[in-house]
One Martini backbone bead per residue (centre of mass of N, CA, C, O) as a GRO file, in nm:
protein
  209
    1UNK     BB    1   0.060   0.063  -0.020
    2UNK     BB    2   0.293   0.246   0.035
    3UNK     BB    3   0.404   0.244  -0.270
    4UNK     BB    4   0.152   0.302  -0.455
    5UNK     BB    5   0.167   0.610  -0.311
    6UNK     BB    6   0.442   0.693  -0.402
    7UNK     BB    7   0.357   0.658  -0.686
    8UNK     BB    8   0.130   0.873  -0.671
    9UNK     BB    9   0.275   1.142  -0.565
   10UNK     BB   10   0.473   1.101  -0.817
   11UNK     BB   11   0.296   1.118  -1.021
   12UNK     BB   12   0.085   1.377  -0.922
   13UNK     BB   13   0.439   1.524  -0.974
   14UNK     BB   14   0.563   1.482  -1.239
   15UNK     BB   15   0.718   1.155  -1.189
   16UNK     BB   16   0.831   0.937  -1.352
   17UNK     BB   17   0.903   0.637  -1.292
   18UNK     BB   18   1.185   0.639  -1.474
   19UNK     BB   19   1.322   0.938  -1.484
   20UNK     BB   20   1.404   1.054  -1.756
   21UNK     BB   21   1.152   1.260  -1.734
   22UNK     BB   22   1.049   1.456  -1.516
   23UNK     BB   23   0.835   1.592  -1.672
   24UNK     BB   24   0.734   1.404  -1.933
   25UNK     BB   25   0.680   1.609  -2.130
   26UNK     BB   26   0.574   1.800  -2.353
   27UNK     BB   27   0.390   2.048  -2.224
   28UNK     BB   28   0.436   2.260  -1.948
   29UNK     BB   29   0.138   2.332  -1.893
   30UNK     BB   30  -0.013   2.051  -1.937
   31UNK     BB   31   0.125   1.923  -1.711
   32UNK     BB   32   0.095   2.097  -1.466
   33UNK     BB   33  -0.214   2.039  -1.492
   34UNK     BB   34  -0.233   1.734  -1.445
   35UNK     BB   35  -0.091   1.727  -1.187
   36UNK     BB   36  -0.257   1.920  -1.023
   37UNK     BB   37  -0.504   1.755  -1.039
   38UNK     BB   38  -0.407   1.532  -0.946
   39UNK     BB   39  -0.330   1.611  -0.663
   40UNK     BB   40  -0.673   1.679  -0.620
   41UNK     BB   41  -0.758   1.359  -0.614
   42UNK     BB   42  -0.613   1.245  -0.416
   43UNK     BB   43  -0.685   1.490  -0.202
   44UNK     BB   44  -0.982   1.368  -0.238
   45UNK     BB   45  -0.951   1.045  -0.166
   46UNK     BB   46  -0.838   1.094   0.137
   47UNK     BB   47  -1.062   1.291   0.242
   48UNK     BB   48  -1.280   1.040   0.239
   49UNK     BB   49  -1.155   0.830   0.413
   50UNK     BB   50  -1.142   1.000   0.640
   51UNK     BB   51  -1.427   1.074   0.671
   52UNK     BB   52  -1.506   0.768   0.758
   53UNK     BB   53  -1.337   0.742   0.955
   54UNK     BB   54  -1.496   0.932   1.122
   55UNK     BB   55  -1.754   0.849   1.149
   56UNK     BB   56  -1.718   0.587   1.259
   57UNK     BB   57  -1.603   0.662   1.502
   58UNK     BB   58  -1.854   0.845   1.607
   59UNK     BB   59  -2.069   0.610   1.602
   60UNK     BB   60  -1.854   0.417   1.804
   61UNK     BB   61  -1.911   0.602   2.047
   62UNK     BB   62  -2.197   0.690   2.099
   63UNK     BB   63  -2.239   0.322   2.129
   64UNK     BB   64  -2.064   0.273   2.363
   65UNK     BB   65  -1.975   0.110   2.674
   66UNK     BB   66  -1.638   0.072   2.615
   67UNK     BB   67  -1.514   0.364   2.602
   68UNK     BB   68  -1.165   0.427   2.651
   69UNK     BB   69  -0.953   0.647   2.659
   70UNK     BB   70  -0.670   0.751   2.497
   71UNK     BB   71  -0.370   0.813   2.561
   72UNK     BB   72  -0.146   1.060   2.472
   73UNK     BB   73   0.140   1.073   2.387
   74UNK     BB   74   0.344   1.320   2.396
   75UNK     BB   75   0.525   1.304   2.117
   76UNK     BB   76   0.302   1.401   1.936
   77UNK     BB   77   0.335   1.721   1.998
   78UNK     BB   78   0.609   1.721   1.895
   79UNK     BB   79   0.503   1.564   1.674
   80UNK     BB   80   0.364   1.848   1.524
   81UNK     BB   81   0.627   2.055   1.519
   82UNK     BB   82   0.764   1.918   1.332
   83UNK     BB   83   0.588   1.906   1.064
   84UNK     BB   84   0.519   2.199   1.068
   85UNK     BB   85   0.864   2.272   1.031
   86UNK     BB   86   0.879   2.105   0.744
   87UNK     BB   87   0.657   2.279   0.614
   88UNK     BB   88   0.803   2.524   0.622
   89UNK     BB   89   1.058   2.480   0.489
   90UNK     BB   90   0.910   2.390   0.230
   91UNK     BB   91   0.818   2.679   0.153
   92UNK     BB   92   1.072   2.841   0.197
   93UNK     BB   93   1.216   2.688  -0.052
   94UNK     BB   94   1.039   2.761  -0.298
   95UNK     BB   95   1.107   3.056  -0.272
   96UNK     BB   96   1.428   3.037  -0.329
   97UNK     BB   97   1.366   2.935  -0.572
   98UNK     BB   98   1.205   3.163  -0.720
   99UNK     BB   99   1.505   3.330  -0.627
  100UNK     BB  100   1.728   3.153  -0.722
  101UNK     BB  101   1.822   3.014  -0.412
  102UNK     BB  102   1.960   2.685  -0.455
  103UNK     BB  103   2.129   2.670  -0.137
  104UNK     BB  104   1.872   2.715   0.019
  105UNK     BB  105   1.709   2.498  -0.082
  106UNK     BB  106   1.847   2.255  -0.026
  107UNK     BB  107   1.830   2.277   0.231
  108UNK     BB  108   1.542   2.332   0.329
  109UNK     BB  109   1.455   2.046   0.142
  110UNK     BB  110   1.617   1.856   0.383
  111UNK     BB  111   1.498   1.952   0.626
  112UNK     BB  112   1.190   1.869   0.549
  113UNK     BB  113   1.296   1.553   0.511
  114UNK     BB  114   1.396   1.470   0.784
  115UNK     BB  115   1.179   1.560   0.926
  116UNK     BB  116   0.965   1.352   0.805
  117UNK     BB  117   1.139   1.113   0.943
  118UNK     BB  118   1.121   1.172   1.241
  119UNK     BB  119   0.774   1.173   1.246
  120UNK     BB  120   0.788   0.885   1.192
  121UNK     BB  121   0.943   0.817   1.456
  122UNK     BB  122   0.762   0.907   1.651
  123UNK     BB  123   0.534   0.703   1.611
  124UNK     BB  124   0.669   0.468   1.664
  125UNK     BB  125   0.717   0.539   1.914
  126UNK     BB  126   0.418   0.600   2.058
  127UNK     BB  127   0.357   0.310   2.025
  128UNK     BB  128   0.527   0.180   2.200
  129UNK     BB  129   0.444   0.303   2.437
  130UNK     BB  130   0.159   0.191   2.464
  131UNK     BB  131   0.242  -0.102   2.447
  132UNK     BB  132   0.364  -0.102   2.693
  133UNK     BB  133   0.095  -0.013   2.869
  134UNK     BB  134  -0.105  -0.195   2.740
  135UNK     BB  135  -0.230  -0.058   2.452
  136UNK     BB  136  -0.420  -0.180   2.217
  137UNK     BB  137  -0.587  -0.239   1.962
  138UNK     BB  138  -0.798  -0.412   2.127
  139UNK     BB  139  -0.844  -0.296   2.423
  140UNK     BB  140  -1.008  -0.089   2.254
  141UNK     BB  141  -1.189   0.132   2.050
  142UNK     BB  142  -1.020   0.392   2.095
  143UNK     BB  143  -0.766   0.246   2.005
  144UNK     BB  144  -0.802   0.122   1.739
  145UNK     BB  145  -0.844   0.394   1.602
  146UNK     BB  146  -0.546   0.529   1.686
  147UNK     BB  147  -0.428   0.326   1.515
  148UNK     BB  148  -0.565   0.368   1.253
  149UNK     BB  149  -0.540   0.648   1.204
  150UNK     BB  150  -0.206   0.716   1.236
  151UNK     BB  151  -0.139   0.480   1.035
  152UNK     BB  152  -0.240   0.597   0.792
  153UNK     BB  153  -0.127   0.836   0.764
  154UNK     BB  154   0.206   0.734   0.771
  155UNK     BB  155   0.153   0.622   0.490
  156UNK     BB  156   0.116   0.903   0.359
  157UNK     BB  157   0.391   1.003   0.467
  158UNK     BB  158   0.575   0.808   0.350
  159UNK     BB  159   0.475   0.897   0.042
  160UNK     BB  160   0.620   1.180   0.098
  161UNK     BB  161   0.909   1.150   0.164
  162UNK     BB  162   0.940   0.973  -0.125
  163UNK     BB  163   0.932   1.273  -0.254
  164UNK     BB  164   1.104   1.471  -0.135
  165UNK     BB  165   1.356   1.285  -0.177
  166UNK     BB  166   1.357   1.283  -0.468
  167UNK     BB  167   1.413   1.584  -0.518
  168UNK     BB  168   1.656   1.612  -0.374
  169UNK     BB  169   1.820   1.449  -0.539
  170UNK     BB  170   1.780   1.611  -0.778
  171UNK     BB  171   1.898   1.881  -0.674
  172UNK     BB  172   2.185   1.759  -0.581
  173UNK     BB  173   2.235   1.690  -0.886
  174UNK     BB  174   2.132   1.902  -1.078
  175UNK     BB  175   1.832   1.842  -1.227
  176UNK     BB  176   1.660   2.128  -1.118
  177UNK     BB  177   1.540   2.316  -1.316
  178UNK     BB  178   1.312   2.589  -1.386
  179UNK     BB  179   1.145   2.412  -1.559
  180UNK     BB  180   1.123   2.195  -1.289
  181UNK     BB  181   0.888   2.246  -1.055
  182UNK     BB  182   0.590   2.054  -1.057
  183UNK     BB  183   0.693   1.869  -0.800
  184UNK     BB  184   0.750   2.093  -0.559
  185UNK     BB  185   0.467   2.178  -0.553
  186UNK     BB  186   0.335   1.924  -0.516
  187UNK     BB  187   0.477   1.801  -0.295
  188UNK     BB  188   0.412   2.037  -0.097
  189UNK     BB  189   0.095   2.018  -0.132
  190UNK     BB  190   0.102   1.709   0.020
  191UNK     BB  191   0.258   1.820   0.285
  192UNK     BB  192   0.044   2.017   0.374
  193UNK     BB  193  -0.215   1.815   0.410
  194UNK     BB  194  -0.083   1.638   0.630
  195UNK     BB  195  -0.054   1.828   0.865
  196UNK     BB  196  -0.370   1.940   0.827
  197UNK     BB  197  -0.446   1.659   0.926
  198UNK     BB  198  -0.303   1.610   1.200
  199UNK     BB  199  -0.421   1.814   1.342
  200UNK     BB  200  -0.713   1.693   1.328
  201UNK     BB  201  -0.640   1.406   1.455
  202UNK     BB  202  -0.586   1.543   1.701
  203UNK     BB  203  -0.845   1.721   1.807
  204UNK     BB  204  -0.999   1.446   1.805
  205UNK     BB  205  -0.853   1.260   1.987
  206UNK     BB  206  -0.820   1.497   2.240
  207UNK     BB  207  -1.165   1.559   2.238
  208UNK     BB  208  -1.294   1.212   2.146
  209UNK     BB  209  -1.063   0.980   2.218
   0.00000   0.00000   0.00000
């Protein structure tokens, strides 16, 4: 599922699997406008996911009578901090981009796929403090939820991951010319869809969780 979603985030960043062609060939407007769809299918096929995903919860909070809240390991509010510090800092490297100035550019956007690795390992201690405590998918509904909900982001996280990875690595190797900027672009727009997604389920988790 990793892998499928990294191939759809390169996919709809105008990244063929092949690399031989960043931009895919063709016109680059109507490349741009491609990917730009494509990638506000995929943030569309996401949010109606994760908003199923609530539904969910909300319906199975209501009816059941052995709801236990799950307490949230501290370190989720760092990784909330991290992701937060990520998504800036890919920001600031378009910036940097967009006015010439390719080696801010490459730091900024090696920090900001750093933290967002730094991000999944953290996930991983929040389930292991968990996991320590007693707390597992099965011990209760509210457990149960915060596995899944968690878990899903992750996934989706990782193949952002893989995407900022590859362009990194393009821009580091000096293949990331002026016109080949449409991988930046989507891949920065659906790293900030993650953030806000992961705040809205910390938000969930922490007042109905």
């Amino acid at each position: 599922m990793a892998r499928s979603l990294t191939h759809d985030v390169l996919k709809g960043a105008g990244i063929p699997p092949t690399g031989d062609n960043w931009e895919g060939g063709g016109q680059p407007g109507a490349n741009r406008r491609a990917s730009l769809t494509g990638i506000m299918v995929l943030l569309s096929a996401t949010t109606m996911v994760f908003a199923a995903f609530t539904s969910a919860f909300m319906v199975r909070r209501g009816l059941s009578n052995d709801w236990a809240a799950t307490p949230l390991p501290r370190v989720l509010w760092l990784n909330t901090v991290v992701l937060v510090a990520s998504s800036a800092a890919l920001e600031f490297a378009r910036r940097a981009l967009r006015t010439g100035r390719r080696e801010w550019f490459n730091r900024l956007w090696t920090a900001g796929a750093a933290l967002g690795i730094l991000f999944l390992l953290g996930q991983g201690w929040a389930w292991r403090q968990l996991n320590d405590a007693g707390v597992f998918i099965a011990s209760n509904p509210s457990s149960s939820f915060f596995y899944l909900l968690t878990a899903a982001h992750a996934i989706h996280v990782l193949g952002g991951v893989a995407a900022l990875v590859y362009v990194d690595v393009q821009a580091l190797t000096l293949q990331l010319g002026p016109g080949k900027r449409t991988a930046v672009d989507v891949t920065a727009i659906f790293w900030h869809f993650m953030d806000g997604l992961w705040i809205y389920l910390m938000i969930l988790l922490s007042v109905w969780g």
